[in-house]
Structures are given as C-alpha cells and as structure tokens.
C-alpha positions as CSV (number, residue, x, y, z in Angstrom):
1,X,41.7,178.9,129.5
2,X,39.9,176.5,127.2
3,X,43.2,176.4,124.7
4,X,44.8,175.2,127.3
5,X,42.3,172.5,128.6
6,X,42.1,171.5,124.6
7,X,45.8,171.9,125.0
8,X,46.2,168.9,127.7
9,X,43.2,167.1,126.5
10,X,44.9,166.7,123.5
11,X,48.5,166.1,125.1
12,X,46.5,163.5,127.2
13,X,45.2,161.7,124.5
14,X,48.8,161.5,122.9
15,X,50.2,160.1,126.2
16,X,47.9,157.4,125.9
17,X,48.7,156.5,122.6
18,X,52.5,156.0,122.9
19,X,51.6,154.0,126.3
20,X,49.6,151.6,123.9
21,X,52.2,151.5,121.6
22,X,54.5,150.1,124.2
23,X,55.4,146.6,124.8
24,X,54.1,144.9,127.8
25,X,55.4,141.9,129.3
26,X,53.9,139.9,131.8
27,X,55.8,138.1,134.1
28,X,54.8,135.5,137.4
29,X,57.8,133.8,139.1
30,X,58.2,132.1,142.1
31,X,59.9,134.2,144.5
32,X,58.6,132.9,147.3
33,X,57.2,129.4,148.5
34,X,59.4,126.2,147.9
35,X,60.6,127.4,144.6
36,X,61.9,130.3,145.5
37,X,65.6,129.7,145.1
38,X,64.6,129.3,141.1
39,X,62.2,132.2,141.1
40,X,64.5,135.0,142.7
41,X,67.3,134.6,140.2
42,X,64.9,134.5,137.3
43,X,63.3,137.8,139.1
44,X,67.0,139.4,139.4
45,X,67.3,138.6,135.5
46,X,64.0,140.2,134.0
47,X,65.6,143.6,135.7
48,X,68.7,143.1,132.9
49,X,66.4,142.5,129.8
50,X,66.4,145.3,127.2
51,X,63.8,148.3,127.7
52,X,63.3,148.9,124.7
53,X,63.4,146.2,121.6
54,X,63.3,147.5,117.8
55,X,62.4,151.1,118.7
56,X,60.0,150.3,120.9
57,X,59.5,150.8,124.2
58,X,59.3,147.5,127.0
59,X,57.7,147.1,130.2
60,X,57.8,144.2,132.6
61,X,54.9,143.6,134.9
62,X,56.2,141.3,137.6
63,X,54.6,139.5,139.9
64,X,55.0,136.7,142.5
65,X,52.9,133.2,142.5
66,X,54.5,132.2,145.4
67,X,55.3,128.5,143.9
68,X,51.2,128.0,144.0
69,X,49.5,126.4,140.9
70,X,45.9,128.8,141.5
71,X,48.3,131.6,142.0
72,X,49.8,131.5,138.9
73,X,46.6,131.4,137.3
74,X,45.3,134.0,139.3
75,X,48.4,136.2,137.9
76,X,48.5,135.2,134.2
77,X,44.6,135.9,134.1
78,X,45.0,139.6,136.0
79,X,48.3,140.2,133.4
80,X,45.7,139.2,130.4
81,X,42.6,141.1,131.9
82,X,44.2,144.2,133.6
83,X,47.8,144.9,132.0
84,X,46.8,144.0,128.4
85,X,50.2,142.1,128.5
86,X,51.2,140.8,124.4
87,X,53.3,138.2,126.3
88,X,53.7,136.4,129.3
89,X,57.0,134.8,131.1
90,X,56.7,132.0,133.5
91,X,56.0,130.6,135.7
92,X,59.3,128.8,137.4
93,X,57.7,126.0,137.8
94,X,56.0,122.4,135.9
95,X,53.1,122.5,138.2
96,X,52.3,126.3,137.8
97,X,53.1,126.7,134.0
98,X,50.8,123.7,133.1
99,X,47.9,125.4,135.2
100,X,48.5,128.7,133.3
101,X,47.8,127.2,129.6
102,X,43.7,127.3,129.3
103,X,44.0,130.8,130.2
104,X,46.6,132.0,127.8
105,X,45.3,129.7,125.0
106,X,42.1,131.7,125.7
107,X,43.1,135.3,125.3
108,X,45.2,134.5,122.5
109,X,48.8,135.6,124.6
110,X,52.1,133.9,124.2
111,X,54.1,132.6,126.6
112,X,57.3,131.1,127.3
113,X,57.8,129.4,130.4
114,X,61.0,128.9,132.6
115,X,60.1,125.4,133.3
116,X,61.5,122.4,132.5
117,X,58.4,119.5,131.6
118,X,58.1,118.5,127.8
119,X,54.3,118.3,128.4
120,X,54.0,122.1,129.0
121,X,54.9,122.3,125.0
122,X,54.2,118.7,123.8
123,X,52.4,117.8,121.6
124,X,51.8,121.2,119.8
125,X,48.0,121.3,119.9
126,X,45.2,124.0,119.6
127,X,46.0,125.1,123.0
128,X,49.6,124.7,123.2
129,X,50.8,126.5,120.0
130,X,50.5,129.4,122.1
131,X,53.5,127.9,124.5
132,X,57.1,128.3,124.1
133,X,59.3,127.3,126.9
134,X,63.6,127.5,127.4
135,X,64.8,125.4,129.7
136,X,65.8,121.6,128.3
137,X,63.4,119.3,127.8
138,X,63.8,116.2,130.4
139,X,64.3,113.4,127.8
140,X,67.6,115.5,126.5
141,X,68.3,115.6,130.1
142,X,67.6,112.1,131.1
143,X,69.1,111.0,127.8
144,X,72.6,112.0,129.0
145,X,71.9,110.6,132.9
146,X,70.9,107.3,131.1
147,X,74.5,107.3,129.0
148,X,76.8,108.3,131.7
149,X,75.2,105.5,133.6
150,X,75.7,102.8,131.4
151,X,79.1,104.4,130.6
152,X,80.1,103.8,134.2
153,X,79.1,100.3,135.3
154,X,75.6,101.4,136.5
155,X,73.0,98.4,135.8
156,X,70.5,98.8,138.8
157,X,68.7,102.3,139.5
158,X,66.4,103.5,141.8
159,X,64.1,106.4,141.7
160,X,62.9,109.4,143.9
161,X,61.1,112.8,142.4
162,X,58.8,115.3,143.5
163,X,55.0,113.6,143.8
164,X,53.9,116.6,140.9
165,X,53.8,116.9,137.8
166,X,57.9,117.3,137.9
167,X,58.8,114.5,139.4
168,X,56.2,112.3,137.0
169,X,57.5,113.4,133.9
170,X,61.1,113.0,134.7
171,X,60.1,109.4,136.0
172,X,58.6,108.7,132.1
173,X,61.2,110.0,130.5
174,X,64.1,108.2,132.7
175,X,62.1,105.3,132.4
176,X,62.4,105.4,128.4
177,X,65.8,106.2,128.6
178,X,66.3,103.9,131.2
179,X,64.9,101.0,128.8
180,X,67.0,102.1,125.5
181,X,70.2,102.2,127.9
182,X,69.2,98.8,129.3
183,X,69.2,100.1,132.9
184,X,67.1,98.1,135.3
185,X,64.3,100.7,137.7
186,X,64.6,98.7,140.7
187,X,62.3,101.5,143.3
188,X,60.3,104.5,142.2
189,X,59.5,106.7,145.1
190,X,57.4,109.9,145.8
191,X,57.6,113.0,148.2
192,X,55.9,116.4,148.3
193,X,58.1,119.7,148.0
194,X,57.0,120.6,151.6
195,X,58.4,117.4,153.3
196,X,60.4,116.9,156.3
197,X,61.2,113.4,156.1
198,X,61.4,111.3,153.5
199,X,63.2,108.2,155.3
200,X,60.5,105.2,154.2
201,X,61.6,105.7,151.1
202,X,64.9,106.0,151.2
203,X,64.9,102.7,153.5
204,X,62.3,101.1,150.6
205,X,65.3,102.4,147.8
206,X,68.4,101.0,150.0
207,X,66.6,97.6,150.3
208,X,66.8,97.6,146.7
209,X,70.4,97.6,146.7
210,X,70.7,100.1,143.5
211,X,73.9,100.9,141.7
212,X,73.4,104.2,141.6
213,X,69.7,106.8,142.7
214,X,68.3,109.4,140.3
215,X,66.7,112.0,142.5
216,X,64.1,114.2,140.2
217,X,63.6,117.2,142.3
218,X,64.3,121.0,141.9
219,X,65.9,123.7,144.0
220,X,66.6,123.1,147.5
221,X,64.4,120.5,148.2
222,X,65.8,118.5,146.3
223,X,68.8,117.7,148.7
224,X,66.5,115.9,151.7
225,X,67.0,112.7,150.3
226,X,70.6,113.0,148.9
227,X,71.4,114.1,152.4
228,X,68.9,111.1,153.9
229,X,70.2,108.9,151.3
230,X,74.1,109.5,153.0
231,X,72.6,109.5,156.9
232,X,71.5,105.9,156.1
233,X,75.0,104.5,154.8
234,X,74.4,104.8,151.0
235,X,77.5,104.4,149.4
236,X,76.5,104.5,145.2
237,X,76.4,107.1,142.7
238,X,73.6,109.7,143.1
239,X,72.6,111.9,140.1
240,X,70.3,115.2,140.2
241,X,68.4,116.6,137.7
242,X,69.0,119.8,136.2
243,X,66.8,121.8,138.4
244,X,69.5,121.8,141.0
245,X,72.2,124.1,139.3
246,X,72.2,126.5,141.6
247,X,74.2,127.6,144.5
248,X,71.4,127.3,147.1
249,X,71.1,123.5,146.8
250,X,74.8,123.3,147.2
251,X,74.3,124.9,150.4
252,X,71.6,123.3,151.5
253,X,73.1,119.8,150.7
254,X,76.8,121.0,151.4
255,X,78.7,117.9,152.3
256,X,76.5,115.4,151.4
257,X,76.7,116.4,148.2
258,X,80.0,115.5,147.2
259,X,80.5,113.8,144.1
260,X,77.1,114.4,142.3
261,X,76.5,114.1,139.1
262,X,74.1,116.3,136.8
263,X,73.5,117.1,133.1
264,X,72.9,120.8,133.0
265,X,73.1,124.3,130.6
266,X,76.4,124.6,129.6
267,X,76.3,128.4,131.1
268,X,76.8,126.7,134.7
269,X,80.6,125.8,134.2
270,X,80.6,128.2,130.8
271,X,84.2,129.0,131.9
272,X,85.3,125.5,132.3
273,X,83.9,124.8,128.6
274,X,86.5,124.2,125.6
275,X,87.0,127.4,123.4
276,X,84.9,125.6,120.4
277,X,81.7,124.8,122.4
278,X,79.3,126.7,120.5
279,X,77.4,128.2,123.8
280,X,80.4,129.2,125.3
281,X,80.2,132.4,124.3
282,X,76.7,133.1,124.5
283,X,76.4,131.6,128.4
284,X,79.8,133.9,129.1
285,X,77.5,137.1,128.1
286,X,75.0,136.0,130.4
287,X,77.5,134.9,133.3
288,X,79.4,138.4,132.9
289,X,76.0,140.5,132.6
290,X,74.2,138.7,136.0
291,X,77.3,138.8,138.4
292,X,78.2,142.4,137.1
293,X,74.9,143.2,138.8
294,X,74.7,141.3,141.4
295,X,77.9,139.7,142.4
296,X,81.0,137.5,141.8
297,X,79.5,133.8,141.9
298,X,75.6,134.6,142.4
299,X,75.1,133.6,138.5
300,X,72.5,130.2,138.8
301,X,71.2,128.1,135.4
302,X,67.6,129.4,136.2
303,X,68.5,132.9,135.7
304,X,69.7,132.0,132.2
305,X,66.3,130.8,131.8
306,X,65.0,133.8,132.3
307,X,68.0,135.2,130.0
308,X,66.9,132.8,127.0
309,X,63.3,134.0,127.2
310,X,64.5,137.6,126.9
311,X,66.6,136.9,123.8
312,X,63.8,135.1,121.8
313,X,61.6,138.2,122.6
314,X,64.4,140.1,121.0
315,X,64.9,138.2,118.1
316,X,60.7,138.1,118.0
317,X,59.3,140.9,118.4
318,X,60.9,143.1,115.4
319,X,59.3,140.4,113.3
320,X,55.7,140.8,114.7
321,X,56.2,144.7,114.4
322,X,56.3,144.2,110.9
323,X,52.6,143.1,111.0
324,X,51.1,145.0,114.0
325,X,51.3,147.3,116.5
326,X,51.7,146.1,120.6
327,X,48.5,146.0,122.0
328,X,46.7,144.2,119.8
329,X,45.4,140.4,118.9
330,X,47.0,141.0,115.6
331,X,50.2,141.7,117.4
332,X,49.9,139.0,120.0
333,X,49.3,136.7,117.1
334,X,52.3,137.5,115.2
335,X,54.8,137.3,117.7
336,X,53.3,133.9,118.7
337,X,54.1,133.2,114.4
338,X,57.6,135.0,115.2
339,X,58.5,132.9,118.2
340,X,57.5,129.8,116.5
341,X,60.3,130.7,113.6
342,X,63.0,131.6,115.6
343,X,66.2,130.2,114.2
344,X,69.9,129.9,115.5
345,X,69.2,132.3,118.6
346,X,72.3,131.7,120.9
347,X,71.6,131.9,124.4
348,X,72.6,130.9,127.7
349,X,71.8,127.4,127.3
350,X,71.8,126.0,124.0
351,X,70.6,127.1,120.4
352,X,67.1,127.9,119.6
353,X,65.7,127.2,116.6
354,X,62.1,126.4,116.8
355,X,59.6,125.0,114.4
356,X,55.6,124.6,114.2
357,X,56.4,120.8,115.9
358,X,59.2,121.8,118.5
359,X,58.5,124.5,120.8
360,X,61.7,124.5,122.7
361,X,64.5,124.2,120.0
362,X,67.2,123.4,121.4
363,X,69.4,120.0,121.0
364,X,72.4,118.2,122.7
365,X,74.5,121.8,122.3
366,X,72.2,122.6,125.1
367,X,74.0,119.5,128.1
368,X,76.5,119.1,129.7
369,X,77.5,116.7,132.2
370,X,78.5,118.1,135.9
371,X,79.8,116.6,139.1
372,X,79.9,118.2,142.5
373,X,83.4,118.5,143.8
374,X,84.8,120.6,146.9
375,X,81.3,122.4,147.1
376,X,81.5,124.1,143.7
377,X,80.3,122.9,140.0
378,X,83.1,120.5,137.5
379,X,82.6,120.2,133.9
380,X,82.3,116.5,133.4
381,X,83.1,115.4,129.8
C-alpha cells in the first residue's frame, strides 16, 4: 500500500510537470456586447490554431470581455495571475487592447492584439515592446482611401467615426493623409457604439455639401449612418474603414450599402485576387480552413486576424524554445525577442516581418481596395 501511494505521488508529480511544460495561451475577445460580430469569428478561429507547436503541447484559455475596456483588463490580469498564460491574444477591440497594456507590460507577457489602432504598438516604448498586433495599421489604410479619393474627383470630405479611441485615431491619420492627398475635411463628427440615432450629424455633414463621407466605425454599427446618410438624400461616395469586412455589416446595412468603398486584407476577395498577388495564397489557406469548419461564405477579415496571430506564434515559439521552457519569465521573454524578429511570415492579410521599431510588419501587400456591389464583396483595383 505505501508503493502504491509513492507510486501515484510520484505519477502526480510527473503530471504536473508536463502540464507546466505546456504552452498556454491566453485569449479575451469580444463575443458579446457591440463588437461582437468581430469577436465571434476571431473566437471560431482560435478553435483551428495548431495544438501543439514544435513538439510542444498548446492550450487556449478563452474568454469573453464583452466589448468592455475594465473587462478586458479584468481578463488579461486573471490570464496573467491564475492561468500563468506565456502569451496573450486580444482583445477585438482599440478601446479594450489599449486598457490591457500596463498590465501585460507589468507581468512581462506578450501580446498580440486583433485590433486595428497604430497607438496600441506605436511608438515602441518600455511598455509597448511587449505588444505585437495583426490587423493593418490605419495610416496604410487611410493612405489608400486618401488615393482612390483624389483618383476619383473627390476634393471635399466629411468625417464620422466612433467617439473612442477608434474613431480618433482613424480621424488623425485621415486627416494626414487627407493633407498629403490635398483633400479638404469639411465636418468631423462623433457617435458612441451604442447609439440609436445619429441624425444631427448627418444633417451637420450634408450641410457641408461633401464629395464624398469617410465613416470610421467597426462591425455593425458602423452602418447607422451610411444607412442615415441614404434616408436623408445623400447622393456622394461613402467609404468604410476596414473594420467593416464582414458579412454582418452587409446585413445590417443591406441596401443602403450599395456601392461602398473600402481598403481591406486581401483574404476578403482572396479568390478574386490575380494569381501573382503574393497573399493570395496564404489568405486562400485561411478562407478554405474557416469555411471547411464552419460553412460556405461564413469566412470574415477579423477571423484572419485571429489566423495571423496564430501563425506568428508558430513561427515564434520554436525560437523561444531554444532558450527556455513555457512557463517561465525566461520563456515569456524570449518569445517576446522571437515575435519581435519574425520575418516574411505569410498570412491571411499581408507579410509580416517585424523589427525592434515596427510592431506590426506588414506593408501595402497587406490592402486592397473593395466596393460593395449586389450585397457581396468586389475586388477594386
């Protein structure tokens, strides 16, 4: 009888050990809350992500912040504190994924974020260094609004984004674009996520008889005022931002949506793209691997998000592994060094190679221009 207690004592012990050898992943999304229609797809996608990377086995801790700034905190500090996490992923959102810096910059922990704001990796400071993100940076973005604007006639625009930390950044970086394009900002409006109504602004906007509105929202609620914008007579061009690729908004938006134009990840219309784009592949593995699991045409840009934070961890993590073992600051440390030197990582959306100044990586391989037309998505060259 004590053999055997020594027996599973010991057997215990060696269970414990290989679950501290194994790679944990800590990830808060918004699957509920305003953002939800970019949170669920990202979601769906961390349950296609490799379960084991270099020999070593992964785990994904996934949790919800419900699109709330204190929540995301909450969950990055419990993933840090109570599931020793070596990395996080998230959140979906500007808001939330600035909010969550002090407190991985803290423990030490890298993360990548699935949101789109410069300023959650600019300028690469003390805290930031431990911050990687995917998604496009808004001034590629903005850059290739500004362009087809002054490509098609457009001299006059006005502006409407989400009163956050979204819709501010996007208005800086249009606005700098804006001014090398020599495009004239004739309104710059506000309105929450959670709004009903936004018609003073749109009136305040069509009294500024623009050429053509720039809308910086994300997801779904991003089509009140394109659809407000088409109750009230507007007849000009209206461009999104990339944070509406996804199928929900053209849902939501349906009719009034016609004839939109967006720069997005090349994965959205990676079908449509010429054979010698060099994402076309990469965003076709992606494409195929989503809708295998869940569907012919349930594929959205924020997944591949999602999909592009799984590859760097893949092309990471055998890198820190030659320096420590999960679990530990050492390893935390090195995969943060490892992330920092990926290089020509091909993912859904663009090329990664990132550097001790440039925390995102990617460059104009990473755009494409697309209009709305008959309810579905149209490469745009």
């Amino acid at each position: 009888m004590k053999l055997r207690k020594t027996l599973l004592a010991l057997a215990a012990v060696a269970g414990l050990s290989t679950a501290w050898a194994d790679i944990n992943v800590g990830v808060t999304l918004s699957t509920t809350g305003p953002a939800a229609s970019l949170g669920i797809p990202e979601k769906n996608t961390v349950a296609l992500m490799p379960k084991t990377i270099a020999g070593e086995k992964v785990n994904y801790i996934v949790l919800d912040d419900a699109s709330d700034t204190t929540a995301a905190v909450t969950n990055a500090r419990k993933l840090i504190s109570e599931n020793k996490v070596d990395v996080i992923v998230g959140s979906t959102t500007t808001p939330n994924s600035l909010a969550m810096i002090d407190a991985v910059a803290e423990a030490r922990v890298p993360m990548i974020s699935l949101a789109a704001s410069a300023r959650i990796v600019e300028p690469v400071d003390d805290k930031k260094r431990w911050v990687f993100k995917t998604p496009q940076n808004d001034i590629l973005m903005a850059m290739a609004i500004a362009t087809h604007m002054a490509d098609n006639g457009v001299r006059n625009v006005a502006f409407i984004g989400f009163a956050d930390a979204y819709g501010e950044g996007w208005y800086q970086e249009f606005a700098k674009a804006a001014g090398l394009k020599k495009l004239n900002i004739v309104a710059n409006e506000r309105y929450n996520r959670t709004d009903t109504s936004v018609t003073g602004q749109v009136l305040k906007i069509i009294a500024a008889r623009p050429d053509a509105v720039l809308i910086a929202g994300s997801g779904t609620p991003a089509a009140l005022p394109q659809k407000t914008l088409k109750e009230r007579g507007y007849a000009g061009k209206i461009y999104q931002t990339h944070g509406v690729a996804n199928n929900d908004f053209l849902r939501v938006c349906g009719k009034d949506c016609e004839g939109t134009l967006l720069p997005a990840g090349p994965m959205l219309v990676a079908d449509q793209l010429p054979n010698d784009h060099p994402v076309k592949k990469s965003a076709q593995a992606y494409v195929k691997a989503y809708e295998d699991a869940y569907g012919k045409g349930s594929v959205t840009t924020f997944g591949g998000h999602a999909w592009d934070a799984g590859l760097l961890l893949q092309a990471a993590v055998p890198e820190a592994l030659k320096k420590a073992k999960p679990g530990t600051a050492e390893f935390r440390a090195a995969l943060r060094d490892a992330l920092e030197n990926v290089k020509n990582v091909a993912g859904a959306h663009g090329i990664f190679n990132m550097s001790p100044t440039d925390h995102n990586g990617l460059d104009q391989r990473a755009r494409v221009m697309v209009r709305v037309d008959n309810g579905t998505w149209k490469y745009a060259p």
